[in-house]
C-alpha positions in Angstrom: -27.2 -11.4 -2.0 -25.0 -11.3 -5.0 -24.1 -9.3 -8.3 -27.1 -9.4 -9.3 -29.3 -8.6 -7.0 -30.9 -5.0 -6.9 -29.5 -2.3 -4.3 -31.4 0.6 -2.9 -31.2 2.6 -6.4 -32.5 -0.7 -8.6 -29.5 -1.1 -9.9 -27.8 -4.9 -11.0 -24.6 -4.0 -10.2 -23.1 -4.0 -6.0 -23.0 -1.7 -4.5 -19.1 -1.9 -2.5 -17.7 0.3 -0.4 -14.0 1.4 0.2 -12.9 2.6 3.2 -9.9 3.8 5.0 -10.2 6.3 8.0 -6.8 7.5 7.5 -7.1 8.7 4.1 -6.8 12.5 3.9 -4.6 13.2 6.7 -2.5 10.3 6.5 0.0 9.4 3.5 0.9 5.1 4.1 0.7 2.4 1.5 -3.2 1.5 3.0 -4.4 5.2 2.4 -3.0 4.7 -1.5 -4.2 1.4 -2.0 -7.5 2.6 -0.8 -7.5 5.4 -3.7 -6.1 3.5 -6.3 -9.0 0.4 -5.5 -11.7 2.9 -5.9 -10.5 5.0 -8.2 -9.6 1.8 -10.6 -13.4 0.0 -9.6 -14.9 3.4 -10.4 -13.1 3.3 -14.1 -14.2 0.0 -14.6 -17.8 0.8 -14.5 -18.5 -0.8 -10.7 -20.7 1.1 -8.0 -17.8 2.5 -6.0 -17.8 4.8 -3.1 -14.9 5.9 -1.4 -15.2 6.4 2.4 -12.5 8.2 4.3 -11.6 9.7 7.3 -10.1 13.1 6.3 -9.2 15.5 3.4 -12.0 16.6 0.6 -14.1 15.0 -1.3 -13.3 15.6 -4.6 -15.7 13.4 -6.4 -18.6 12.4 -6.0 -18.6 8.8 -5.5 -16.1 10.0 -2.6 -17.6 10.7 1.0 -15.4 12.0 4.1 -16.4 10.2 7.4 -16.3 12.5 10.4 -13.7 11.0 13.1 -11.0 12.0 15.5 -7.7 11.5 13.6 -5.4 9.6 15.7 -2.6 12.6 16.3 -5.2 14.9 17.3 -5.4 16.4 20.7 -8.7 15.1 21.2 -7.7 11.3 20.7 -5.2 11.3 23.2 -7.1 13.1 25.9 -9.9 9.7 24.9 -7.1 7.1 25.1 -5.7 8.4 28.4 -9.5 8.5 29.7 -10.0 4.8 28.8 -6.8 3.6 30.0 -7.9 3.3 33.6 -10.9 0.9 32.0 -8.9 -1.1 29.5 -9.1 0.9 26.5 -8.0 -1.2 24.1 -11.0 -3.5 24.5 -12.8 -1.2 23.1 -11.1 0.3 20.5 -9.8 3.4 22.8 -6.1 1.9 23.4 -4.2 4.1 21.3 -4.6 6.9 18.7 -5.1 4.9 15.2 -7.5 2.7 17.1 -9.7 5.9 18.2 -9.4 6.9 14.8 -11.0 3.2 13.7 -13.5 3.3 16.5 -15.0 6.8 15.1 -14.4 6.0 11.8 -16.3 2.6 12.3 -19.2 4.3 14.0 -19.8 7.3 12.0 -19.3 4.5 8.7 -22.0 2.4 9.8 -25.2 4.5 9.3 -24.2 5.3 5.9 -23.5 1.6 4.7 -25.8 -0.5 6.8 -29.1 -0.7 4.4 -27.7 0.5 0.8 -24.6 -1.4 0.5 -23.2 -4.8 -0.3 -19.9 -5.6 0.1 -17.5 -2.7 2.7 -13.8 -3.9 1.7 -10.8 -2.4 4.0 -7.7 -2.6 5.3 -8.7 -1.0 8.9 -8.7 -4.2 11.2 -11.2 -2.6 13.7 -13.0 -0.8 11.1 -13.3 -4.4 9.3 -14.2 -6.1 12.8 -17.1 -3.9 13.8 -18.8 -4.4 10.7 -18.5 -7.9 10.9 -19.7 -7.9 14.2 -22.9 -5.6 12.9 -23.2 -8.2 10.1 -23.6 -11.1 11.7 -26.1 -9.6 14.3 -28.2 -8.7 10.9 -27.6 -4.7 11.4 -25.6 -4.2 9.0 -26.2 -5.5 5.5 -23.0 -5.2 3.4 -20.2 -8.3 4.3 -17.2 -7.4 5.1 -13.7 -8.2 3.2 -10.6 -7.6 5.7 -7.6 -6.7 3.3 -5.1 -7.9 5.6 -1.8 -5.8 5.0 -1.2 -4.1 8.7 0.4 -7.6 10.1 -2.9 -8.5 12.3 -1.9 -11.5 14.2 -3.6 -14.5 13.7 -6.7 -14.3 16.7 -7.3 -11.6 14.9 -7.7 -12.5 11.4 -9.1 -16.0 12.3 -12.7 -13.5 13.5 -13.2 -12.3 9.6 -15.9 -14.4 7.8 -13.7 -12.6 4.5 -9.9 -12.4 4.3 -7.7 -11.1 1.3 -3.9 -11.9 2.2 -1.3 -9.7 -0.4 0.3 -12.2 -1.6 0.3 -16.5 -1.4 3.2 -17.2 0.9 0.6 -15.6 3.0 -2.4 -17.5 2.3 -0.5 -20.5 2.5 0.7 -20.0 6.1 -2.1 -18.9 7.1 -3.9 -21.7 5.6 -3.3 -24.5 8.7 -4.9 -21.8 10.5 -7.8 -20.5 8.8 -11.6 -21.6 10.5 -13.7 -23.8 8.6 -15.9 -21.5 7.8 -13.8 -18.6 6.3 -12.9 -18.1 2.6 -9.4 -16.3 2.5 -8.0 -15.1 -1.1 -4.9 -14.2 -2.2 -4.9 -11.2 -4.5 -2.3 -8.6 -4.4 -1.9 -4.8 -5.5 -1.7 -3.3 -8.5 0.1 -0.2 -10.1 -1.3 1.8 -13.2 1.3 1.0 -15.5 0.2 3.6 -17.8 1.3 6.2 -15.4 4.2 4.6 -13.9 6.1 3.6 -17.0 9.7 4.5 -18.2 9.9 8.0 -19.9 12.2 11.0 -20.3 15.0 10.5 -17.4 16.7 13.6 -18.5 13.6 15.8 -18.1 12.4 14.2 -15.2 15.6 15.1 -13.3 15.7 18.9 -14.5 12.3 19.0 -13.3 13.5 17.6 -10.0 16.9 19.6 -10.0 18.8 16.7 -9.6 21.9 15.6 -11.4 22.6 14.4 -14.9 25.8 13.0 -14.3 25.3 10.7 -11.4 23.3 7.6 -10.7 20.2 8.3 -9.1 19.5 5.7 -6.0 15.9 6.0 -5.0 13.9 4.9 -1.6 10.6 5.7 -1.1 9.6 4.7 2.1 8.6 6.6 5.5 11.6 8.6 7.1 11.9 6.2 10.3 14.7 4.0 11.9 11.9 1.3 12.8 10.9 -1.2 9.9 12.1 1.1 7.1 15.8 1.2 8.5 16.6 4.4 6.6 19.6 4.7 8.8 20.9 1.5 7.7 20.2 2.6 4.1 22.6 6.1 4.8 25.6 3.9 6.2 25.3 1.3 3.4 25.0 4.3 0.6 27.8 6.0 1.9 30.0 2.6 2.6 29.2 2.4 -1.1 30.3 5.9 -2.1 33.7 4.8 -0.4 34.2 1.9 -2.6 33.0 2.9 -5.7 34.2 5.8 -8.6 30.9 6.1 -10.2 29.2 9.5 -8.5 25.9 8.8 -6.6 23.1 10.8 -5.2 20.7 8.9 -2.4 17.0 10.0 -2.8 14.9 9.4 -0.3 11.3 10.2 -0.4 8.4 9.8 1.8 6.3 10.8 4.8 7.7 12.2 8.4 7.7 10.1 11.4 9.4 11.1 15.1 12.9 10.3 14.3 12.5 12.0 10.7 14.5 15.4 11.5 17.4 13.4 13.3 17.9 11.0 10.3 17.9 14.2 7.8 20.7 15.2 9.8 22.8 12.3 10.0 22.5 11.6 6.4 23.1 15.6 5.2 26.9 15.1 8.1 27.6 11.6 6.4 26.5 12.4 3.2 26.6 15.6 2.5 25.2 16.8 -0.9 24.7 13.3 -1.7 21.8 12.8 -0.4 18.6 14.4 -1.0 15.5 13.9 1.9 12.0 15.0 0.1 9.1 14.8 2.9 5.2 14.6 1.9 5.7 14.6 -1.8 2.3 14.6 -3.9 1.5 11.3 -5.4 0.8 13.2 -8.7 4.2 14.0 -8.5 5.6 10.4 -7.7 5.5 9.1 -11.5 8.4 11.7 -12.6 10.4 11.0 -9.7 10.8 7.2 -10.7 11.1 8.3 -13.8 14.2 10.2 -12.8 15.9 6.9 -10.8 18.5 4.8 -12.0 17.6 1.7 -9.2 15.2 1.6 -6.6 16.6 0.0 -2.9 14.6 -0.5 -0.1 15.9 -1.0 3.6 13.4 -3.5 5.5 13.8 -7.0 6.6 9.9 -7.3 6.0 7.2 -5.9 4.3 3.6 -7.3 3.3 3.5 -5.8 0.2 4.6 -2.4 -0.4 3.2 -0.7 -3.6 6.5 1.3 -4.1 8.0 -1.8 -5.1 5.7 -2.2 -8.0 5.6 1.7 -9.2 9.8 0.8 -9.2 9.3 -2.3 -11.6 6.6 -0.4 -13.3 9.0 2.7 -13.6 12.1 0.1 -15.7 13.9 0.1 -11.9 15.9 -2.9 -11.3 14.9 -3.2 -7.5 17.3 -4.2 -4.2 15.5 -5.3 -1.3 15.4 -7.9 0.9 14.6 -11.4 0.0 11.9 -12.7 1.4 9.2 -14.9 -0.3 6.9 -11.9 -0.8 10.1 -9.7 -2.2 10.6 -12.3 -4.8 7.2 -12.7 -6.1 7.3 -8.9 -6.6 10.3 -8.1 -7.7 10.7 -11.2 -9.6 13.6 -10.9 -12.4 14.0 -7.1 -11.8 15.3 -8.1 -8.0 18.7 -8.1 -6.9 18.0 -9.8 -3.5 20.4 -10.3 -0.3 20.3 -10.5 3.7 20.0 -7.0 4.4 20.9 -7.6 7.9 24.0 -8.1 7.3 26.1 -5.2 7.3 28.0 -4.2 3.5 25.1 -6.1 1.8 22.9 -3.5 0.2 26.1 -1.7 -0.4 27.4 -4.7 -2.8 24.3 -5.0 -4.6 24.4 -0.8 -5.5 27.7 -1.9 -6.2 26.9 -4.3 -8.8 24.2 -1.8 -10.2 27.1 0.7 -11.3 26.6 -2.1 -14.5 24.7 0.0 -17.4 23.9 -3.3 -19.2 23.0 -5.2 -16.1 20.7 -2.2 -15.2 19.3 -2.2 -18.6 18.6 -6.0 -18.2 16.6 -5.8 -15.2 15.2 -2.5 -16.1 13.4 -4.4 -18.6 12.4 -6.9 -17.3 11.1 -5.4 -14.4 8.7 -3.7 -17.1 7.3 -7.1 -17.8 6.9 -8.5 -14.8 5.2 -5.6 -14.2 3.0 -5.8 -16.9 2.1 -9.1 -17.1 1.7 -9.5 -13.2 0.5 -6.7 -10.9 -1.1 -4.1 -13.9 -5.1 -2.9 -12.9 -6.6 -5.3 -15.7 -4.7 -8.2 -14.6 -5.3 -7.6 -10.5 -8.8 -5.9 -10.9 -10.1 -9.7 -12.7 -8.9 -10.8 -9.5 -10.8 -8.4 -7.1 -13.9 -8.6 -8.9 -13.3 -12.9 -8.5 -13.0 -12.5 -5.2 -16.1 -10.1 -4.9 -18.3 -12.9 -6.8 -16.9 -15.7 -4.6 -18.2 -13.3 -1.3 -21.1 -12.4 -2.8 -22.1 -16.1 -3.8 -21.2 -16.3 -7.2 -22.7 -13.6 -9.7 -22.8 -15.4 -13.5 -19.3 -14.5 -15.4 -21.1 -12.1 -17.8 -21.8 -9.3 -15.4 -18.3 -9.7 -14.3 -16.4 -9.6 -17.7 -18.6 -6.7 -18.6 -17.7 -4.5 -15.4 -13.7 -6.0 -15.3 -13.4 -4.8 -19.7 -13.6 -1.6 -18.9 -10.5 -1.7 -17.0 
């Protein structure tokens, strides 16, 4: 089985599937890096189709799975009826792994005999095909897009594993089985749509302020992992110190704790600050657009695609440095120990700099570019899908990837 072997329709070309249960009713970096995959392998002239778990299909290489979404009533009456059995050995432990299990099961019948290669980033979704693979029920192999921080008995029971970046290939590497291939290709961003542009019209279209700089986060509204609450002391330990006027943006989906963070930031902040919950992604380009700096709270991250539409977007980028912040962020990155308390503070501080900004501005553009753009990771992906599907000859490949 390989590139060019024929599928179900006599075609040459794979047939892959994308999936993602949470896509349509869930708004994380896995459900956009499921989108943007299929929607850059579909441009590119591969035999895409989307799978996921929620929402419309809106084209028609896109297919909606039916399965019990993990805040719904109905998978928390399942996970508190498998509890007294040990739920989460089979896939009933909590609500995003009923979601998976239904997902996985309702996923199977439509891939098992017409596909090639099912590529996700949904670890149980991932494992059960594997499991139908090897038992020869399934067809398609399976590639495990590890960016959910499995640990490692779980990664090590992938036959395919794509890490988002080296450092974690590389430490992963000491314990990877003989017999698995691992890759290490990250995400891209459309630089066409996230690019610099008209910062003045972007911010009337946003209502936000001429006069001031713009600090951006796009990130979940949570205390845990995204620390937005460290983010609102350090902004407003900032405001203290500084004379040039600021407005905080943050942008992105509501957790638990989101309606008690809006209102500790609107009594510290005030009108500085400016919370904007479930924004479209259509509507993500202008708001970059709009930034002065991008600044992002977490100790950790695997490889968050905000960070490139930043860099993409001209934003010089704070965050914390880490291997994997560095290797995105390269040039454009003013990095620190954001444990420490003041820290993000004095490098917003240093961004008050218009020719520093400008600097890193730009060359967050080429690093951009030249690194993380869909032609540059998309040769990579469609590597990585001849290595798994033993080695199609280069021609097919360059012929699909040029259209990209």
């Amino acid at each position: 089985m390989h590139l060019e072997s024929a599928n179900s329709r006599g075609s040459s070309r794979p047939r892959i599937a994308i999936a993602c249960s949470g896509l349509g009713h869930i708004s994380r970096g896995v459900e956009t890096w499921a989108a943007d995959l299929a929607t850059a392998l579909h441009r590119a002239g591969a035999d895409v189709t989307l799978f996921q778990g929620g929402g419309k299909a809106v084209a028609p290489w896109q297919v909606v799975v039916p399965c019990v979404h993990r805040f719904a009533p109905e998978a928390a009456r399942l996970t508190q009826r498998f509890a007294r059995v040990g739920g989460w050995r089979f896939g009933m432990g909590q609500g995003y792994q009923v979601e998976q299990t239904t997902f996985g099961w309702s996923l199977w019948p439509l891939v098992r005999s017409g596909y090639d290669l099912v590529h996700t980033q949904d670890s149980l979704v991932g494992l059960m095909l594997e499991r139908l693979y090897r038992a020869r029920l399934s067809r398609p192999r399976v590639i495990l897009a590890h960016g959910t921080e499995e640990p490692l008995r779980m990664l090590r029971k992938y036959s395919y594993l794509q890490h988002l970046a080296p450092c974690y290939r590389d430490d992963y590497e000491p314990h990877r089985p003989a017999r698995q291939k691992s890759f290490a290709v990250g995400n891209f961003v459309n630089t066409a749509l996230f690019r610099p542009g008209d910062r003045a019209a972007a911010r009337a279209a946003w209502e936000l302020p001429q006069d001031r700089l713009i600090v951006l986060c796009v990130a979940a509204i949570k205390r845990h992992h995204k620390r937005i609450d460290y983010l609102i002391d350090e902004f407003a330990a900032f405001r203290r110190a500084a004379s040039t006027p600021a407005t905080l943006v943050v942008a992105g989906g509501a957790e638990a704790d989101t309606p008690e963070l809006i209102d500790y930031g609107r009594r510290l902040l005030g009108d500085d600050v400016l919370f904007l919950e479930g924004i479209p992604r259509s509507q993500m380009p202008d708001l970059f657009r709009a930034a002065d700096m991008f600044a992002l709270a977490s100790l950790t991250e695997m490889m968050p695609i905000a960070v490139l539409e930043a860099i993409a977007s001209g934003l010089p980028v704070i965050c914390s440095d880490t291997p994997t912040f560095r290797w995105m962020a390269g040039p454009a990155g003013l990095l620190a120990d954001l444990s420490d308390e003041g820290a993000l503070a004095e490098q917003l501080a240093r961004l008050c700099d218009d020719g520093l900004r400008r600097r890193l501005g730009c060359a967050a553009r080429e690093h951009a570019e030249s690194c993380f753009s869909e032609p540059v990771i998309l040769q990579q992906i469609f590597d990585m899908y001849d290595t798994v599907l033993q080695g199609a000859g280069r021609t097919r490949r360059e012929a699909i990837a040029g259209h990209a």
